[in-house]
C-alpha positions as CSV (number, residue, x, y, z in Angstrom):
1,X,-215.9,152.3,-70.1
2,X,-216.6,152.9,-73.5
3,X,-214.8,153.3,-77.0
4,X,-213.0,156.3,-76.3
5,X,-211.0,154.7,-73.7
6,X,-210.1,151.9,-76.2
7,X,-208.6,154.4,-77.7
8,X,-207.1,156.1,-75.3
9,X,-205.2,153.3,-73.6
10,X,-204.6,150.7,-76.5
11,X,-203.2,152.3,-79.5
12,X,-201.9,148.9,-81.2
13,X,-204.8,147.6,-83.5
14,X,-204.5,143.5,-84.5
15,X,-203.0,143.3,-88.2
16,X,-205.7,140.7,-89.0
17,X,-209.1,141.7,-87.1
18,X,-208.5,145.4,-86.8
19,X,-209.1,145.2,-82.8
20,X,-207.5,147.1,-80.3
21,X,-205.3,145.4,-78.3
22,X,-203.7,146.1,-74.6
23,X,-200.5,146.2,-74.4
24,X,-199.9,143.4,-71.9
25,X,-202.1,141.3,-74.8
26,X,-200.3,142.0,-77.4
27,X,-198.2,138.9,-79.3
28,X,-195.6,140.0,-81.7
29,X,-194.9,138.0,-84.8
30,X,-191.8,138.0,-86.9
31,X,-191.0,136.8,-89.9
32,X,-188.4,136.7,-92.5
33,X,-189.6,137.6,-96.1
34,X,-187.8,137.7,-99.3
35,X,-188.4,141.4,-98.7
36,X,-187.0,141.6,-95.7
37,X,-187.8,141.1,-91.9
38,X,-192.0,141.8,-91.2
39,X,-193.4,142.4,-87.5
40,X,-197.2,142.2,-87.0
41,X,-198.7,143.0,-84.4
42,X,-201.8,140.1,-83.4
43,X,-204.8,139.9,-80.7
44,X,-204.3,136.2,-78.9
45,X,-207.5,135.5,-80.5
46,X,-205.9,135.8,-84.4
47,X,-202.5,134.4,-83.6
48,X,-203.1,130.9,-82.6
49,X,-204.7,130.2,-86.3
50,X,-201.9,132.6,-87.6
51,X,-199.3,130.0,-85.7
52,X,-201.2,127.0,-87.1
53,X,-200.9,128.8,-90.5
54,X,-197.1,129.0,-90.6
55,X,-196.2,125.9,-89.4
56,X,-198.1,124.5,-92.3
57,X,-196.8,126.7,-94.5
58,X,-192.6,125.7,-92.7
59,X,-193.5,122.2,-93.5
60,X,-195.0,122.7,-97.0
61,X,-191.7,124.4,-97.8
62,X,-189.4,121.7,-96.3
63,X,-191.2,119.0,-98.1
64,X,-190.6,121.0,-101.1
65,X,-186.8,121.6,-100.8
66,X,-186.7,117.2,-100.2
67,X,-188.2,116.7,-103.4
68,X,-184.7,117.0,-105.6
């Protein structure tokens, strides 16, 4: 097909690689900031590492709040 039917199809683009994704691919992510609730939008390519990611940074905190 081509570009232009990326683009005419897919109009959710990965918050970390920029990609296009289809819709049936397309993983939501939410998460709860001191600013307030944040939805990305990731290819299944970025959000396994993205998963990985927060765990670490869940456990990080955890260990943190055990320390007192």
């Amino acid at each position: 097909m081509g570009k232009w039917t990326d683009a005419l199809f897919s109009k959710v683009v990965c918050w970390e690689c920029n990609k296009r994704i289809a819709k049936k691919d397309i993983n939501t992510v939410n998460v709860d900031t001191q600013d307030g609730k944040l939805t990305l939008k990731l290819c299944a390519t970025c959000v396994i590492p993205f998963n990985d990611m927060l765990k670490d940074l869940e456990n990080t905190i955890a260990e943190r709040n055990n320390t007192f």
